[in-house]
Structures are given as C-alpha cells and as structure tokens.
C-alpha distance (Angstrom), angle and dihedral (degrees) to the residues before:
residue distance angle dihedral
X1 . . .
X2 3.98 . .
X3 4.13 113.7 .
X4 4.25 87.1 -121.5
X5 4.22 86.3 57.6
X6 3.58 95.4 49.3
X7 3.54 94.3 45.1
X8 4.02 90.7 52.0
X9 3.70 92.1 51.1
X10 3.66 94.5 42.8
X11 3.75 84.3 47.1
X12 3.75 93.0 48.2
X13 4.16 91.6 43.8
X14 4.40 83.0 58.0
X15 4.25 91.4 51.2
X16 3.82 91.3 43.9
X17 4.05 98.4 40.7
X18 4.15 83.5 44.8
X19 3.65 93.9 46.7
X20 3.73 91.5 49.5
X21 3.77 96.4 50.1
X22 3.61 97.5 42.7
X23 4.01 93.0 43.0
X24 4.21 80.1 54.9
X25 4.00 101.4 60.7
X26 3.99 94.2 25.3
X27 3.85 103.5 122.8
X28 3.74 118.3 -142.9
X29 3.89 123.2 -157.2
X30 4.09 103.7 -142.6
X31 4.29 105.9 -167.1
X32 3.37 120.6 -150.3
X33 3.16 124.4 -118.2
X34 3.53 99.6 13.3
X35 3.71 103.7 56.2
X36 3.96 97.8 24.2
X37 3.68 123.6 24.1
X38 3.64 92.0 -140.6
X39 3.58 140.9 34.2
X40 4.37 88.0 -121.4
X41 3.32 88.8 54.8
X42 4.39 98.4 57.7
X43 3.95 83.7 37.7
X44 3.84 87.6 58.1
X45 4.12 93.1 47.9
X46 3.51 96.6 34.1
X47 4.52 119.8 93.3
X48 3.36 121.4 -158.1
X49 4.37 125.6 -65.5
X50 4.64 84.4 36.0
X51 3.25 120.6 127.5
X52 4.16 127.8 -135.9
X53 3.71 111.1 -148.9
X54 3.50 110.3 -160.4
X55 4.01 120.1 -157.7
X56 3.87 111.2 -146.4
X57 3.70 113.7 -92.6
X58 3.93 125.5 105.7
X59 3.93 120.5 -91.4
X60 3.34 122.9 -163.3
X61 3.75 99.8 -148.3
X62 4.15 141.1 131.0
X63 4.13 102.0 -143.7
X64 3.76 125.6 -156.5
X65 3.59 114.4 -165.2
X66 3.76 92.1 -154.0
X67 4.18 88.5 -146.4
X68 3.75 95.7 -64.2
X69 4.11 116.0 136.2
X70 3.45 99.5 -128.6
X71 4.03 145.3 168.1
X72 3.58 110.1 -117.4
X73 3.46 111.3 -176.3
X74 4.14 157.8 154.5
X75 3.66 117.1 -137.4
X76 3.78 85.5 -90.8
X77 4.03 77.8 91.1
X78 3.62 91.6 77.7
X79 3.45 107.4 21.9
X80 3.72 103.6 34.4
X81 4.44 90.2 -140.3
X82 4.25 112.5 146.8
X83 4.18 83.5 -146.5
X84 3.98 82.9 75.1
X85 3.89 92.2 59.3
X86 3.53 92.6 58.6
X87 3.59 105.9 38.6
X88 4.17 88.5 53.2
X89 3.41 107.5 75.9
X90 3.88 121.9 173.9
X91 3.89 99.1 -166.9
X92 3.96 117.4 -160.1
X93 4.14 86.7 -153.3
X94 3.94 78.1 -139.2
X95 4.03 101.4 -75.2
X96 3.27 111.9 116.8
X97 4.26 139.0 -50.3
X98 4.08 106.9 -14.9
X99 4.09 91.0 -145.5
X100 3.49 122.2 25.7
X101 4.04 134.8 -171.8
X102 3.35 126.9 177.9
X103 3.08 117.5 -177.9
X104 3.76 144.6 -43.7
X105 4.10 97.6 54.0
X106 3.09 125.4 112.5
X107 4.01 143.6 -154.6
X108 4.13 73.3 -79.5
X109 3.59 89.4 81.2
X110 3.74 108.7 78.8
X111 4.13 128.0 -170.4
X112 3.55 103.4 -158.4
X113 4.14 136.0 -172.9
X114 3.83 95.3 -20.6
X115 3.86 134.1 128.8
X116 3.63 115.8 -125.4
X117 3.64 120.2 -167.6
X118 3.64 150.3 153.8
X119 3.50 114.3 34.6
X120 3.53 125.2 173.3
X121 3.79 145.9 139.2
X122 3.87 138.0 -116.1
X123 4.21 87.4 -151.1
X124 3.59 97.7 55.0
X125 3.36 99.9 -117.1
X126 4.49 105.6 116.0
X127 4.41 117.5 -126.3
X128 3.18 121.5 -161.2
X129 3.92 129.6 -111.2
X130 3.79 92.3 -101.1
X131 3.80 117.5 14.5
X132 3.94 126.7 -158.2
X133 3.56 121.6 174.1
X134 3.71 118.0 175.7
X135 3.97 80.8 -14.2
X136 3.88 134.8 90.5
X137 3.43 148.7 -162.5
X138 3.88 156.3 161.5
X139 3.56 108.6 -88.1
X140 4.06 102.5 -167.2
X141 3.72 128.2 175.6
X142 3.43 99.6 -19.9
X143 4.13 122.6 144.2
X144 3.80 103.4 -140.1
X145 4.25 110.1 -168.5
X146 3.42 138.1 152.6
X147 3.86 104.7 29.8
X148 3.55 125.5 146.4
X149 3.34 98.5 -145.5
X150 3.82 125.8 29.4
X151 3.94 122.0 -31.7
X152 4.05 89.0 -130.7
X153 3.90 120.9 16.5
X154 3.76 114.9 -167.7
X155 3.95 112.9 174.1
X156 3.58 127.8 167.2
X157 3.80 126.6 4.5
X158 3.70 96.2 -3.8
X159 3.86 122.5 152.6
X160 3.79 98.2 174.8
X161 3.64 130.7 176.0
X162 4.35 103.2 -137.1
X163 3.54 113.3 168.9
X164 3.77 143.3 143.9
X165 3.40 87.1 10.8
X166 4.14 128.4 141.9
C-alpha cells in the first residue's frame, strides 16, 4: 500500500473515531411541544445527559424514564422565574405514578420547576407523584399537589437529591 493511501485511511479512521465520540456525549435540548407533542414521546428519543424543555401548558401524561439521566424541566431551567412552576403542569389524570424511574438513573437525572399532580391508580393501590425505585434523582423546585399517594416515593437504593421542593 502507497504512503498517500495509508495516510487517507488513517486520516479517515481519525474523522470517523472523532465523529463517533463526539456524536456520544453531544447533548441535545428536545422542546416540548414544538418538537414532540408529548413529553413520552422526547423521553423515548432522548439518551442519557439531554435535556426536555417543557413550555407551560398542562399535559395530561404518566412518564417513564426508561433509566435514562435526564433534565426534566419548566422554563424555570433557563430563566430561573417561580411563574414557570405553576404554569407547567404534568397532570397524572389520576392513573397511576405521574413520573416514574426505575432503575439505572442517577442523581444525574434532574426534575426541575414543574407541577406534578394527580396521581392515582385504577387497582387501588395509591403511587406517588414521582416514583423511584432502585433509581434516584434531584428533585428541584418542583410544586408536587394532589397525589394520592406520597408527593415523592423513594424505595430501594435511592440516593436522591430533593430540595426546595413544595
């Protein structure tokens, strides 16, 4: 093999191996609801270290975060205003936890300036607004009413970050 070949394909092994790693820690910002319609649905396309930015309006949803460490989060992310708390509402429409995580994230994942309300279950049995088992997180800022169960349930190996929280 000629020197000039080598170099291209040593040259083209550096791009690819560069692309690859950067493409792997690049953090995307996903908006709700002008990129997804629903919360779920940025969840599902996120990976781990995005961040979900969700515009005020009320959404009637029951996340999983399927393990990823995520950044859940109002507008109070990125401009730090209380009036964002209240007007993003993620509303459990009384079936079961609002936010689950179930294992694998970490104090990494971080649910930040949003209302959580109205948990419930069709079996009975009360969830909480925000469910970790064998999980954790940083619960910041958030207003959590209206559950039937617990505001906050951490059960198993949970090391989570809760704090100004109501």
């Amino acid at each position: 093999m000629n020197l000039t070949k080598l170099v291209c394909l040593q040259t083209a092994a550096i791009l690819f191996l560069s692309f690859s790693f950067n493409r792997s820690f690049a953090q995307t910002n996903r908006n709700v609801p002008s990129q997804y319609a629903t919360i779920q649905s940025a969840i599902n396309a996120a990976v781990s270290g995005d961040t979900i930015l969700i515009q005020p309006g009320t959404y009637k949803e029951n996340l999983n975060l399927s393990g990823k460490n995520l950044v859940l989060g109002s507008l109070f992310l990125r401009t730090a205003d209380t009036n964002h708390v209240n007007q993003t509402v993620i509303d459990g429409n009384k079936i079961s936890h609002v936010i689950f995580l179930g294992t694998q994230e970490t104090v990494n994942c971080k649910i930040i300036g949003l209302t959580i309300q109205n948990s419930g279950s069709q079996t009975g049995q009360s969830n909480a607004g925000i469910t970790m088992i064998d999980a954790s997180a940083t619960v910041a800022n958030c207003k959590i009413i209206n559950n039937s169960g617990d505001g906050i349930l951490a059960r198993g190996a949970s090391t989570s970050l809760i704090e100004g929280n109501l």
